[in-house]
C-alpha positions in Angstrom: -12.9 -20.3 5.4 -14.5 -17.6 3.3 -17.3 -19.8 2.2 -18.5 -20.6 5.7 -18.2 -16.9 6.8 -20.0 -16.0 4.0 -23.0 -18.7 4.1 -23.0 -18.0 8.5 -23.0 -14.4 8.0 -24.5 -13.5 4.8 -28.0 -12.1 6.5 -25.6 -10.3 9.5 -22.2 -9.0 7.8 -19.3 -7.6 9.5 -18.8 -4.2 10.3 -15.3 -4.7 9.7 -12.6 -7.5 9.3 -9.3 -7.6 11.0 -7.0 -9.9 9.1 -3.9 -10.8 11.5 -2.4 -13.0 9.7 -2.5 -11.8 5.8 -5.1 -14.3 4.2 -5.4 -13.2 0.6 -8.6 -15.4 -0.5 -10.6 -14.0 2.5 -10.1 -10.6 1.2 -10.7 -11.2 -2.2 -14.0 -12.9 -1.2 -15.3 -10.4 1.9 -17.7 -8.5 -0.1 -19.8 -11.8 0.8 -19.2 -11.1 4.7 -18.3 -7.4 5.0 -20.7 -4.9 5.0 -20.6 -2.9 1.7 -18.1 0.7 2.4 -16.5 -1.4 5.6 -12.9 -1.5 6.0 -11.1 -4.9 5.4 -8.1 -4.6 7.5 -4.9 -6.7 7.7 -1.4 -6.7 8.2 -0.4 -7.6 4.1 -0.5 -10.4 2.4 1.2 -13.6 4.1 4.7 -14.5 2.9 5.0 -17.7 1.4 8.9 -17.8 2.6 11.0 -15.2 4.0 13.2 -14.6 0.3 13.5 -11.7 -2.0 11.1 -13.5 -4.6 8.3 -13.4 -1.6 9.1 -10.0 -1.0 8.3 -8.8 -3.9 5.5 -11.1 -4.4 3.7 -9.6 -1.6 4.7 -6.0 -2.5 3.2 -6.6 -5.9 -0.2 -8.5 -4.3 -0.2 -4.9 -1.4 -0.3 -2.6 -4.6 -2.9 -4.4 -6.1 -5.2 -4.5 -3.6 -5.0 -0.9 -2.4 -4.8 0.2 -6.4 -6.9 -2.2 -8.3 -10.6 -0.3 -9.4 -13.4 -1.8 -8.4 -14.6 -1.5 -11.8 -12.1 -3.6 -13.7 -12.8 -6.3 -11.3 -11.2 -5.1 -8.0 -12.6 -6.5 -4.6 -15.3 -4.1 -3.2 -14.6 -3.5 -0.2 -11.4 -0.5 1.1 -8.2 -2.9 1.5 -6.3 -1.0 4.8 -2.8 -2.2 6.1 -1.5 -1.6 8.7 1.5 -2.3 10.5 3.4 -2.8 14.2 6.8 -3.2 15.7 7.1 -4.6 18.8 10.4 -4.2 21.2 
């Protein structure tokens, strides 16, 4: 998916990216879609099963994105999460 987005929209970027889902290889590859200082914003990193493994799988993936320097190989781009609850 990040490969077509970035060869459709390379010339055109996105202002911004709205993950709903939590798809980790789009973020780590949106500097070729996202206009450079643009937010990437999702909802965290998708589970890959609801246990305390994957839990803490995705805790350790959230913190990396938000914490990781751009100069030691980090993704380029701000990583923003947000979050909803619904009643």
């Amino acid at each position: 998916m990040h490969r077509y987005l970035k060869e459709r929209f390379e010339g055109e970027k996105f202002g911004a990216v709205i993950d709903a889902f939590g798809v980790q290889e789009l973020f780590k590859n949106c500097a070729g879609f996202l206009v450079e200082g643009r937010p990437y914003v999702t909802v965290g990193p998708a589970f890959a099963d609801y246990t305390y493994g994957s839990l803490l799988a995705a805790m350790r993936l959230m913190a990396k994105n938000m914490l990781w320097p751009r100069a030691r190989g980090g993704v380029p781009r701000d990583y923003v999460q947000v979050t909803g609850v619904a009643n």
